[in-house]
C-alpha distance (Angstrom), angle and dihedral (degrees) to the residues before:
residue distance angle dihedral
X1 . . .
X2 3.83 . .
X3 3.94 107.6 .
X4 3.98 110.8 -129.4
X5 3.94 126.4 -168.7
X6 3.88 117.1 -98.3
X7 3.52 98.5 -96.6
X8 3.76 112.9 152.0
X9 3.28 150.5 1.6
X10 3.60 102.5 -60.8
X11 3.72 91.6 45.6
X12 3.49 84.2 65.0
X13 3.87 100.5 48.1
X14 3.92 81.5 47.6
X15 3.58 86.8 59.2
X16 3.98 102.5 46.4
X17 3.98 91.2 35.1
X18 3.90 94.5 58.0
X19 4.26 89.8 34.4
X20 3.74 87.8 57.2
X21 3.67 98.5 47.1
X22 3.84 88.8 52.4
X23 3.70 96.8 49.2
X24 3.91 99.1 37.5
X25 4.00 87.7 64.7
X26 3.92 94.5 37.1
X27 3.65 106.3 107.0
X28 3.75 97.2 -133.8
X29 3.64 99.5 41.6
X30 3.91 98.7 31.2
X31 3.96 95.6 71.4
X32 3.33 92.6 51.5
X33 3.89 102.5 54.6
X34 3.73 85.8 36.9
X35 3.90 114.2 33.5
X36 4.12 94.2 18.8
X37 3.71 111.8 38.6
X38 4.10 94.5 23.5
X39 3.91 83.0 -130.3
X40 4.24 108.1 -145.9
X41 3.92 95.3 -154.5
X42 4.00 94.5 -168.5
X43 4.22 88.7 49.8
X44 3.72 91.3 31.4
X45 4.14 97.9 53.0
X46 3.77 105.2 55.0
X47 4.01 85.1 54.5
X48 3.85 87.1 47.5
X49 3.69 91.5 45.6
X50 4.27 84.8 43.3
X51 3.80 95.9 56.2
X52 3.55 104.4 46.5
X53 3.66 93.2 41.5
X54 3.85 80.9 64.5
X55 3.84 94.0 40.8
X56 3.95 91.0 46.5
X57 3.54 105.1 32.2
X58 3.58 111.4 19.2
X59 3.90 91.0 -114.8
X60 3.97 109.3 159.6
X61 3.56 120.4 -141.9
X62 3.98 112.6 78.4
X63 3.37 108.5 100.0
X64 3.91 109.2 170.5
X65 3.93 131.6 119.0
X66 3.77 103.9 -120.3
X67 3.87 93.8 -176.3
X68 3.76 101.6 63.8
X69 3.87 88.0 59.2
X70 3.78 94.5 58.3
X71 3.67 93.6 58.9
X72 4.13 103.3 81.3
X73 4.03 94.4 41.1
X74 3.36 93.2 84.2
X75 3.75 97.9 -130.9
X76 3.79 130.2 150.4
X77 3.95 141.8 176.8
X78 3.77 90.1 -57.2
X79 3.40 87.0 59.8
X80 3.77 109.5 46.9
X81 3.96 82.0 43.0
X82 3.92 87.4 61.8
X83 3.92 89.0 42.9
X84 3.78 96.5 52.8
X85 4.36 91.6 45.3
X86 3.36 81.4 58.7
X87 3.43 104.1 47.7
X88 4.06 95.5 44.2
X89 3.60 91.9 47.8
X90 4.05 87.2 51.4
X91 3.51 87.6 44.3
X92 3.98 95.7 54.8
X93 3.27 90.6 40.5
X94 3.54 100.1 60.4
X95 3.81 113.1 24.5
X96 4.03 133.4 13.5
X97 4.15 122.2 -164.9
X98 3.81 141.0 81.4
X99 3.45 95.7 -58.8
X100 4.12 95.6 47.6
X101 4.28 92.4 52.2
X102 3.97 86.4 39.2
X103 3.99 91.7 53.3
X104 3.72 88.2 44.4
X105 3.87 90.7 51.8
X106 3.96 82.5 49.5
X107 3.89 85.9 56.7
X108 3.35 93.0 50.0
X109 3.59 92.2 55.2
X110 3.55 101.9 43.0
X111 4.22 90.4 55.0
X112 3.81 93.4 45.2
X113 3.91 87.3 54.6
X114 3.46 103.8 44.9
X115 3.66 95.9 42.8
X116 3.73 90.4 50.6
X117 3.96 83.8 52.9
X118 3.37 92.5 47.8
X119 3.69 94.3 53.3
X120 3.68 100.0 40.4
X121 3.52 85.4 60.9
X122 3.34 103.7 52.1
X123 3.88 95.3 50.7
């Protein structure tokens, strides 16, 4: 399969679709989506789809706090760690261009800061 920039909309479905088949079997990550958070894919997606659209493409209209939620699962740096293997090799497996490495730096990002939250309020 030729590898296309994320672009649009259904790039970035593409990209949470595939990420959340990958981590919804992975042993570490799976129990917590499933067992943990109780994770409602149909109500869950759209949001998904909503963030990153905003993240990716600059498209206004999510407006949730994705931090707060992160706080009861019980997660930590291993975690996140997992999440964002996952995520690159999703993204490099499906597209390639600006957009792809600059979503991936956005991962990168996002993981570093919430764990850091994460662990400065635990100590």
């Amino acid at each position: 399969m030729e590898r296309k920039d994320i672009q649009n909309e259904a790039d970035i479905k593409t990209l949470i679709d595939e990420f959340y088949a990958k981590a919804l079997k992975d042993e570490l990550l799976g129990p917590i989506f499933i067992e943990v958070a109780h994770i409602d894919l149909p109500h869950h997606l759209p949001i998904l789809y909503s963030f990153w659209e905003m993240i990716i493409l600059g498209k206004q209209g999510y407006t949730g706090q994705p931090y707060p939620k992160h706080i009861p699962l019980g997660i930590n740096s291993t975690h996140f760690e997992r999440w964002l293997m996952l995520f690159e090799q999703t993204i490099h497996e499906n597209f390639h261009g600006l957009n792809a490495e600059l979503t991936l730096q956005k991962a990168k990002n996002i993981g570093r800061l919430f764990s850091h939250k994460l662990q400065e309020e635990r100590a």
